[in-house]
C-alpha positions as CSV (number, residue, x, y, z in Angstrom):
1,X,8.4,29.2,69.7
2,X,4.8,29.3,70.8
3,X,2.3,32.1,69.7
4,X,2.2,36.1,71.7
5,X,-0.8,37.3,72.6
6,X,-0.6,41.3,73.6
7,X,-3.5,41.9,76.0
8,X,-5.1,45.1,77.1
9,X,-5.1,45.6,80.7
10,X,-8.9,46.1,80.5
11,X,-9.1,42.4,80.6
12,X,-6.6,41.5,83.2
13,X,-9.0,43.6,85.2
14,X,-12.3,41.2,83.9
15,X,-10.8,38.5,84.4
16,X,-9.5,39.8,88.0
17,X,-12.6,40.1,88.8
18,X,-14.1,37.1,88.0
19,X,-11.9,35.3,90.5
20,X,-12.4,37.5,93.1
21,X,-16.3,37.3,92.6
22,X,-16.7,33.3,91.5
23,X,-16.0,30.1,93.8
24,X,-17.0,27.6,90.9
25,X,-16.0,27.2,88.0
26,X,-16.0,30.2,85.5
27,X,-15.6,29.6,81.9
28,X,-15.5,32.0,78.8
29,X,-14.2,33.3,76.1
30,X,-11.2,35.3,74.8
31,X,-11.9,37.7,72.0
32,X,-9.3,39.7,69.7
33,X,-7.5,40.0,66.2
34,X,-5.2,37.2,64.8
35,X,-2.4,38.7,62.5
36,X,0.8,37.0,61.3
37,X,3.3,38.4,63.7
38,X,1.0,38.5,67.0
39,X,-2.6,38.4,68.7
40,X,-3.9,40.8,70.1
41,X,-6.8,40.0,72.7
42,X,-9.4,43.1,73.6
43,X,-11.9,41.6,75.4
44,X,-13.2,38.6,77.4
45,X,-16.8,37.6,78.4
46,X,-18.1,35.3,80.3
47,X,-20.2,32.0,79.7
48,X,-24.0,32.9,80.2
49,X,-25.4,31.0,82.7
50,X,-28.4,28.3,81.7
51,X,-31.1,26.9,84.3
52,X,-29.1,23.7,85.6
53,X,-25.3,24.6,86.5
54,X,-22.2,23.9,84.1
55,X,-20.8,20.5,84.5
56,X,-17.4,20.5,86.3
57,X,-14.1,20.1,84.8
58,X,-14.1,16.5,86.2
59,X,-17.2,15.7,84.1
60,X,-16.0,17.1,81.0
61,X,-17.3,21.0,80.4
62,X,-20.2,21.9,78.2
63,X,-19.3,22.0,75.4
64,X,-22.7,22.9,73.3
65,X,-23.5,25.6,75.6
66,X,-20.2,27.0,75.4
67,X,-19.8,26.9,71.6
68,X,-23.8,27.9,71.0
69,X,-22.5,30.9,73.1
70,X,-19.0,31.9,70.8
71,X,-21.3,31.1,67.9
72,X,-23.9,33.9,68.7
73,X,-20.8,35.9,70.3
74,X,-19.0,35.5,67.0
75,X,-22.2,37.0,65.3
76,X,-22.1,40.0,67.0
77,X,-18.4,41.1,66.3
78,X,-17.4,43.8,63.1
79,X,-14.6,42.6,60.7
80,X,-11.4,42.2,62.5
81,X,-12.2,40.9,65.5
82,X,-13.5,37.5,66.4
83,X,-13.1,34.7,69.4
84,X,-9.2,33.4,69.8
85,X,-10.1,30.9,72.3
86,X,-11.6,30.1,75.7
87,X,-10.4,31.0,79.5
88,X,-11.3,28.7,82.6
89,X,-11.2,30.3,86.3
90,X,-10.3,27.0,88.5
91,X,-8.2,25.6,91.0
92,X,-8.1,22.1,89.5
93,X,-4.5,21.2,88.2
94,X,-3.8,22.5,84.2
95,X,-3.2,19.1,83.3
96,X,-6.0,17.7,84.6
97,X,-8.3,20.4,82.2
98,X,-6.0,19.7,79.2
99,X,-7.9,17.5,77.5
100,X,-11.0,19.0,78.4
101,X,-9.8,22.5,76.8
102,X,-8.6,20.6,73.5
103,X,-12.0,19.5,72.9
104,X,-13.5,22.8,73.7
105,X,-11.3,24.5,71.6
106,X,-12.5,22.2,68.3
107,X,-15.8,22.4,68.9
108,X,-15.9,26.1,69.8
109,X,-14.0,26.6,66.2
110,X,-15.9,24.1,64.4
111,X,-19.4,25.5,65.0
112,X,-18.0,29.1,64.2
113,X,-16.5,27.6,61.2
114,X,-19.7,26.2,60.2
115,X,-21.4,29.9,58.8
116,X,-18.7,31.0,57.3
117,X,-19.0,31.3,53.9
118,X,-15.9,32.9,52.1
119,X,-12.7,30.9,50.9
120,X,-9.8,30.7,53.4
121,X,-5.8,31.7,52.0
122,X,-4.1,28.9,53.9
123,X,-1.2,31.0,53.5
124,X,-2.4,33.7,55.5
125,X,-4.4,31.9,58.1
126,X,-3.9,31.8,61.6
127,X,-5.6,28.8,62.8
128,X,-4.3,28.5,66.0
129,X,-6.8,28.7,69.1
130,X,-6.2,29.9,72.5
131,X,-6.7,28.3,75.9
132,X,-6.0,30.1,79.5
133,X,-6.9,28.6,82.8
134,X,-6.3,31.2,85.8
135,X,-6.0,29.9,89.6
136,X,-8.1,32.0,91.1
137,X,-6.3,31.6,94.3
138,X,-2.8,32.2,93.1
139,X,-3.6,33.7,90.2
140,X,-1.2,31.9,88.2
141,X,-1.8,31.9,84.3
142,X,-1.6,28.5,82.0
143,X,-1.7,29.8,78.4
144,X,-1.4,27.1,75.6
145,X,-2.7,26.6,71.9
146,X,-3.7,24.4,69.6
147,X,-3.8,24.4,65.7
148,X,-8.0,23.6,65.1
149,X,-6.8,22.2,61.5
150,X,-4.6,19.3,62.5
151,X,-6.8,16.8,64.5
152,X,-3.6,15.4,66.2
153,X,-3.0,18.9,67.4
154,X,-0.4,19.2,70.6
155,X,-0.5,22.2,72.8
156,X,2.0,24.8,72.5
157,X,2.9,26.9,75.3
158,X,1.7,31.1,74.5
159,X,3.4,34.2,75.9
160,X,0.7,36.6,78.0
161,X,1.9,39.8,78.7
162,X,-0.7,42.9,79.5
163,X,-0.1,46.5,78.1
164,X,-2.3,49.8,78.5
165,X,-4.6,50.9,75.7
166,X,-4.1,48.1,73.5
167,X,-6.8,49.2,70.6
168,X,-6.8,53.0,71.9
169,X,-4.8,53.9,67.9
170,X,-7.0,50.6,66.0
171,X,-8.1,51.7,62.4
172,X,-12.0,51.8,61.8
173,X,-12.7,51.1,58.0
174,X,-16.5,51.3,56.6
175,X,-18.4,50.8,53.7
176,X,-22.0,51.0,52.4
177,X,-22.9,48.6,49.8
178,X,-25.8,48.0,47.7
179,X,-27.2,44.9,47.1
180,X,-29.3,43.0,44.9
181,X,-29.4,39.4,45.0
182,X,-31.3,37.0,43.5
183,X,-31.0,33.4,45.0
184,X,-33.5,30.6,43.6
185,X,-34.7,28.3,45.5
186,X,-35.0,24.7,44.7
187,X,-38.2,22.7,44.3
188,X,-39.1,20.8,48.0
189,X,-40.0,17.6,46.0
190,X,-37.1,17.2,44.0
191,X,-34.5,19.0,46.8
192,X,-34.0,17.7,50.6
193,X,-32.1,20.2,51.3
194,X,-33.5,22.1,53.9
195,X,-33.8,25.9,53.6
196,X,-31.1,27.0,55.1
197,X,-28.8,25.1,53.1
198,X,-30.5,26.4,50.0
199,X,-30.2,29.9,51.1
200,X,-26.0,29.1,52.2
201,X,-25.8,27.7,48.9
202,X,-27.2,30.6,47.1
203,X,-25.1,33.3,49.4
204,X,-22.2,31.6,48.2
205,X,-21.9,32.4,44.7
206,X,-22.8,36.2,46.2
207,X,-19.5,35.9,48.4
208,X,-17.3,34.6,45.5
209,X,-18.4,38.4,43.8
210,X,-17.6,40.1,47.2
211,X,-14.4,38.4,47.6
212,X,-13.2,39.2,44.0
213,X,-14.3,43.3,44.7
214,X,-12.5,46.0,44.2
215,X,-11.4,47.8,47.3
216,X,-10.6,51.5,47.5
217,X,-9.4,52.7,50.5
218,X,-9.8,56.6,51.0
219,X,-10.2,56.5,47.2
220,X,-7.3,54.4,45.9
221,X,-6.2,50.7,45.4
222,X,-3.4,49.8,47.4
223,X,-0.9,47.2,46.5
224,X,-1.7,43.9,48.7
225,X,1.8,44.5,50.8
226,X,1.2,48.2,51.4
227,X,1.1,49.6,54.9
228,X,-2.5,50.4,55.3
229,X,-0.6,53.4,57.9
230,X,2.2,54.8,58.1
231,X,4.5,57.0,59.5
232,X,3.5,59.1,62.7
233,X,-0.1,58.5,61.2
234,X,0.0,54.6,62.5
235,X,-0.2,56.0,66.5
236,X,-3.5,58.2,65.7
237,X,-6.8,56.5,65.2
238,X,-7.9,56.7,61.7
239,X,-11.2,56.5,60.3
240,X,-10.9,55.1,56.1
241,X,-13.7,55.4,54.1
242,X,-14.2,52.1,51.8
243,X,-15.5,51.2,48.3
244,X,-16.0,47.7,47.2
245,X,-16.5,47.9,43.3
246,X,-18.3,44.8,42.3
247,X,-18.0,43.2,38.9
248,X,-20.3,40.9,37.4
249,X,-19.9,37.1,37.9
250,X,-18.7,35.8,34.3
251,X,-18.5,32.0,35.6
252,X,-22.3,32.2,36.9
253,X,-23.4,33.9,33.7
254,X,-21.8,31.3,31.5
255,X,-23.6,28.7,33.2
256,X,-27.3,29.6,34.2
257,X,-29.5,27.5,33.3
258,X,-33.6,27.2,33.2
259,X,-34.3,25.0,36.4
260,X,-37.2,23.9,38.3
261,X,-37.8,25.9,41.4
262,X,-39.7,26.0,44.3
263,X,-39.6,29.8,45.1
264,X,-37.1,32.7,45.2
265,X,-35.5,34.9,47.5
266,X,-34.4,38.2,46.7
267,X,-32.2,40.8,49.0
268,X,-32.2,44.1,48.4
269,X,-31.0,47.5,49.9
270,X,-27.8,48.4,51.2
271,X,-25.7,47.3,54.4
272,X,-23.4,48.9,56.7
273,X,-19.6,46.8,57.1
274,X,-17.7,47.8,59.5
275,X,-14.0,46.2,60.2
276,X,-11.1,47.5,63.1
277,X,-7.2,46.9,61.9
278,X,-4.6,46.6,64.1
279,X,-1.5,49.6,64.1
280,X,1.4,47.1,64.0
281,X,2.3,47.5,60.3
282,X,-1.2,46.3,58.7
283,X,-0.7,45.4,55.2
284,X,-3.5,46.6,53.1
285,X,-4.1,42.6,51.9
286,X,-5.4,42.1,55.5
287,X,-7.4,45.5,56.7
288,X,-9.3,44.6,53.1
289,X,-9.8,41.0,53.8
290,X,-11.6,41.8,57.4
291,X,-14.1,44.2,55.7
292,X,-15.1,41.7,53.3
293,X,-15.6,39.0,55.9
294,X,-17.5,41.6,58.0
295,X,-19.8,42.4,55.0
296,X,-20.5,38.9,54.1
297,X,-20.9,38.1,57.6
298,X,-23.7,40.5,58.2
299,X,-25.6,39.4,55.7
300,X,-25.1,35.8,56.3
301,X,-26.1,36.5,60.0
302,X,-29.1,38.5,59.5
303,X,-30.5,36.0,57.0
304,X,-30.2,32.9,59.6
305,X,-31.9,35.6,62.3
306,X,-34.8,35.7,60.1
307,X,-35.4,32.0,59.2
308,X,-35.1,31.3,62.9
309,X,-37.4,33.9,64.4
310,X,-39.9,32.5,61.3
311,X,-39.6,29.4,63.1
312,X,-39.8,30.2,65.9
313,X,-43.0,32.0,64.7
314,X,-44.0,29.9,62.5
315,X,-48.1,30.2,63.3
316,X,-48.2,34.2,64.0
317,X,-48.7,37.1,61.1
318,X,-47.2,39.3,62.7
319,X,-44.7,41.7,60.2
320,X,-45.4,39.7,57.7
321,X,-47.1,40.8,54.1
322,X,-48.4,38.3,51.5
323,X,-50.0,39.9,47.8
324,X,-52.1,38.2,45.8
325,X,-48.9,36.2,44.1
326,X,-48.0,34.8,47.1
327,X,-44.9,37.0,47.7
328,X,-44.6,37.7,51.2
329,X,-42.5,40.5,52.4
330,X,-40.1,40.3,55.9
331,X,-38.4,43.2,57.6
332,X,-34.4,41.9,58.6
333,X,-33.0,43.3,61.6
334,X,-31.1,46.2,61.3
335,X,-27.2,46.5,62.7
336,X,-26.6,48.4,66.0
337,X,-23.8,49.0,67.1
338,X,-22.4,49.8,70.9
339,X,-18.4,50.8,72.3
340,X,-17.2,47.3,73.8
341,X,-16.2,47.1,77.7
342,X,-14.2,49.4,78.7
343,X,-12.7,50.6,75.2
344,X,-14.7,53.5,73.5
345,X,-12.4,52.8,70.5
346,X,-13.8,49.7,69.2
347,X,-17.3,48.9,69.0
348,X,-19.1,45.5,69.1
349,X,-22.7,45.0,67.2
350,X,-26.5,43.3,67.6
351,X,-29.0,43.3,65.1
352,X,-32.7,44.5,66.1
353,X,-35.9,43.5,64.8
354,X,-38.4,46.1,63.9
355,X,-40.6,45.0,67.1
356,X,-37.5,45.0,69.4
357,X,-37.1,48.0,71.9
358,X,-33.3,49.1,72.6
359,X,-33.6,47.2,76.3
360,X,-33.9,43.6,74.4
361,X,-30.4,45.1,72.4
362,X,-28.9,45.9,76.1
363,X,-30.3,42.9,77.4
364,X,-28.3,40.8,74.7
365,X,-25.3,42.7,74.9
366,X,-25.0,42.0,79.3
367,X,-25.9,38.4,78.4
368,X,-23.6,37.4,75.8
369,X,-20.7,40.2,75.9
370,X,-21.2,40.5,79.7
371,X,-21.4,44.5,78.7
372,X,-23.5,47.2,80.5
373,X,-24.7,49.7,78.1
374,X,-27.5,52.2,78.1
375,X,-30.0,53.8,75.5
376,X,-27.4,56.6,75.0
377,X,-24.8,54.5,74.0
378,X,-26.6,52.5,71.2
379,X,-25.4,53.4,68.0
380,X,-28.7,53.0,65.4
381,X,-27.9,55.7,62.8
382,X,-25.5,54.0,60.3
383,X,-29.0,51.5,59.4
384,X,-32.5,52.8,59.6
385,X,-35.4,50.1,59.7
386,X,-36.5,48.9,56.6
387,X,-40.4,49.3,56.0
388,X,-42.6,47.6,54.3
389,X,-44.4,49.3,51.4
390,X,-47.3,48.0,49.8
391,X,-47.6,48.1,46.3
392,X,-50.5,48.6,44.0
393,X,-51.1,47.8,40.6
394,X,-52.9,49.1,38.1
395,X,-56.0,47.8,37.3
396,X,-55.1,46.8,33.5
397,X,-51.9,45.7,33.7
398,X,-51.4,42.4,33.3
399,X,-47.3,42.5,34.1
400,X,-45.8,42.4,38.0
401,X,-45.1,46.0,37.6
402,X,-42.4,47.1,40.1
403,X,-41.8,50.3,41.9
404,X,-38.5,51.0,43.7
405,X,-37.8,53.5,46.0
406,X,-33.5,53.8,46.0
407,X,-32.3,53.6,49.4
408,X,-31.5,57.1,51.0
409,X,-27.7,57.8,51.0
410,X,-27.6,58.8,54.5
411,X,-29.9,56.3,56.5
412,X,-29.5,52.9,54.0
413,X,-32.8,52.2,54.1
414,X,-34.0,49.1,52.9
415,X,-36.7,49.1,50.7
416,X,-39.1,46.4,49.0
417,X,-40.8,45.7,45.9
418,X,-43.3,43.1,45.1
419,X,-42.6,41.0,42.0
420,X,-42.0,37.2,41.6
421,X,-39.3,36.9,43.3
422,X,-38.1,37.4,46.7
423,X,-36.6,40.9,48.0
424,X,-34.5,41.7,51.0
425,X,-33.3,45.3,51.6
426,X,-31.3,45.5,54.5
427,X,-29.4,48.3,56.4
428,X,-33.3,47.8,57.1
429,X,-33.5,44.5,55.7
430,X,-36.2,43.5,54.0
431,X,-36.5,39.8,52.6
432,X,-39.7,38.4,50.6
433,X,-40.2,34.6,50.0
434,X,-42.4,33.4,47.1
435,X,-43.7,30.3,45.4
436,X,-43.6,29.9,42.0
């Protein structure tokens, strides 16, 4: 028996839509919760469109755009949810597309794969990925999957069935977390690595801690088969507060070493992780495992956002601070969050750089979530931009002397001191890289 999926009528009404307003070929994708009973699919957005026209189903789809845009998509979802699969709005025969979706599928989940960091339970995985095709004429619905960790993967036929207010009783769990990380980088002549790979490398050890946390929800540890809800309490939204209790990392201590290095990178401050559960009997084993993804994700995410706008910028000064040591000092984006289409109970995310104005944020969110938004409905309160501040030494001292201002309880502001190494704060994110 193939897989359910439990859709909210929201996106029968997208996807409606869509065939009544498109004569070519629409493609997008499908976006949810996995668990190990059923999926539950909350939203569906649309494939951007680039300067030259998609490629038709005859030609094979397009596959980079279409994953480049379920990678960025996947960046901008809390804990909990993330993309199931893909949908195509054509009149060309399913079995013709078959083939075409399979490989879509793959790549989609392969380049998604690709930044994630933590471990994966193979036990508790759902690796199944979704494909629907809709005739926009007849509107008749093809809905298949296929497991993205066997290569010689066959489609399996998926039940569809729409129902009202689908998320409307979703749990919201949240957490604040302080970090300070310290990530060496390796010496360019000895190292081909390239940065980011250094910096993946480095968050890893980082995730292993986060992964290995203590998690209090509402104040208590729950036993990994414990409901997360229940009773009359699992049909009423619930808001849990979260603690993740980190302990140090005995296998990393055991094993430092002195090493060459090329710089450091530091990360500092304290981020905002935010995770939805799903009311159908959650076990507290999975509501904890999608905040620890979401807070590992965040930080993975706004890291790569950095080295890519520095890139991007590689020759301008702009909002960045070198001292006389060499550190230099770069403000992360902080996390903003906004209600997803048509469902005030779940929210989707975008980060924001310090330079950004909220229309760049609304402009992202119609482009990659297909979601109109306003000012108003931009939530930027649960992370305040980090700042840089400029530190002075004394005129004797010989030492890096530091001076650290504790992030604020209720904004999570990032913030920065200079020393050797390299510091990030985020919730405001700050990151500084040096060379030794």
């Amino acid at each position: 028996m193939g897989r359910g999926y439990i859709v909210d009528d929201s996106v029968e009404m997208y996807l409606s839509k869509l065939c009544e307003q498109q004569s070519d070929i629409v493609t997008g994708l499908v976006i949810g919760q996995n668990s190990p009973q059923r999926d539950f699919v909350v939203m569906a957005c649309r494939t951007p469109s680039r300067d030259e026209p998609l490629v038709g189903v005859g030609k094979g789809l397009d596959k980079e755009w279409i994953s480049e845009h379920a990678r960025q998509v996947s960046r901008m979802l809390p804990g909990g949810l993330s993309v199931l699969g893909v949908f195509i709005i054509t009149d060309v025969d399913a079995k013709e597309t078959l083939a075409s979706l399979r490989q879509l599928v793959f790549a989609v989940q392969s380049l998604i794969s690709s930044e994630h960091l933590w471990n994966f339970d193979d036990n508790d995985e759902v690796t199944d990925c979704l494909t629907l095709q809709i005739n926009p004429k007849s509107r008749k619905i093809s809905c298949r999957t296929f497991d993205t960790k066997d290569p010689k993967s066959l489609a399996k036929p998926a039940d569809w069935k729409y129902q009202s207010s689908v998320c409307s009783s979703w749990s919201m769990m949240s957490c604040f977390l302080n970090v300070d990380l310290f990530v060496p980088l390796p010496d360019n002549k000895a190292c081909s690595k390239s940065m980011d790979k250094c910096l993946k490398d480095g968050l890893k050890q980082w995730t292993h801690q986060i992964e290995n946390a203590v998690c209090l929800i509402d104040g208590v540890q729950l036993p990994d088969d414990a409901e997360l809800i229940a009773g009359q309490k699992r049909n009423v939204r619930q808001k849990l507060a979260v603690q993740l209790l980190l302990t140090p990392d005995q296998q990393h201590s055991l094993t430092d070493v002195v090493q060459k290095c090329g710089g450091s990178l530091s990360l500092r401050g304290a981020i905002h992780g935010r995770a939805y559960v799903h009311n159908n009997k959650p076990k507290a084993k999975l509501a904890e495992k999608f905040l620890k993804r979401d807070v590992v994700a965040t930080m993975v995410t706004r890291v790569q956002m950095l080295l890519d706008d520095l890139l991007a910028t590689e020759n301008e000064s702009d909002g960045v601070s070198r001292d006389k040591n060499g550190t230099e000092q770069f403000c992360l984006p902080h996390r903003v969050f906004c209600p997803a289409r048509l469902s005030g109970s779940l929210c989707v995310c975008d980060y924001q750089f310090n330079d950004e104005d909220p229309t760049e944020v609304i402009d992202r969110l119609k482009e990659m979530l297909d979601i109109d938004s306003s000012d108003q409905d931009l939530d930027t309160k649960q992370e305040i931009a980090a700042e840089i501040i400029e530190c002075k030494e004394p005129a004797e001292s010989t030492a890096e002397n530091v001076e650290v201002q504790e992030p604020r309880r209720n904004n999570y502001m990032g913030v920065a001191m200079a020393t050797v190494v390299a510091l990030l704060a985020t919730a405001a994110s700050i990151l500084y890289l040096s060379d030794f």
